[in-house]
N, C-alpha and C positions, 0 to 999 in steps of 0.2 A: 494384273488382276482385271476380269471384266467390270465394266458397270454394272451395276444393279437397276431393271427399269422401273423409277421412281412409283408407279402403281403398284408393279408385286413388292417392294420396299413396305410401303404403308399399309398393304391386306399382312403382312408380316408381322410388324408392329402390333399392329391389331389384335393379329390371333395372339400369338404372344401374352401381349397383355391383359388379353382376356384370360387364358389359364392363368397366370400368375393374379390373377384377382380371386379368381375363384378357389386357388391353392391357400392363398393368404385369407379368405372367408371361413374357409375348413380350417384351417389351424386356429382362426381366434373362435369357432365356433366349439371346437375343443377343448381350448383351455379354458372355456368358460363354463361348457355342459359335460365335459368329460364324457360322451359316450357318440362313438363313432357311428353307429347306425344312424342316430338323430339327425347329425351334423351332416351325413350324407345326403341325406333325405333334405336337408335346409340347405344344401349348398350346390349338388352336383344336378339336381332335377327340379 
């Protein structure tokens, strides 16, 4: 298996964990307002 160079490793992470926050924003922002246009509007822009 190659290595991974330690910079694109962390810009990886990164992005990563940036969708999975914004994923996990939308779905509490759902179960809370129940209407998906809103949540979009409050989460992805």
């Amino acid at each position: 298996m190659k290595k991974i160079h330690p910079v694109a490793l962390v810009v990886i992470v990164l992005v990563v964990g940036f969708f999975s926050f914004k994923i996990m924003s939308f779905l509490g922002c759902y179960v809370r307002i129940e209407d998906v246009s809103k949540c979009l509007k409050l989460t992805a822009w």
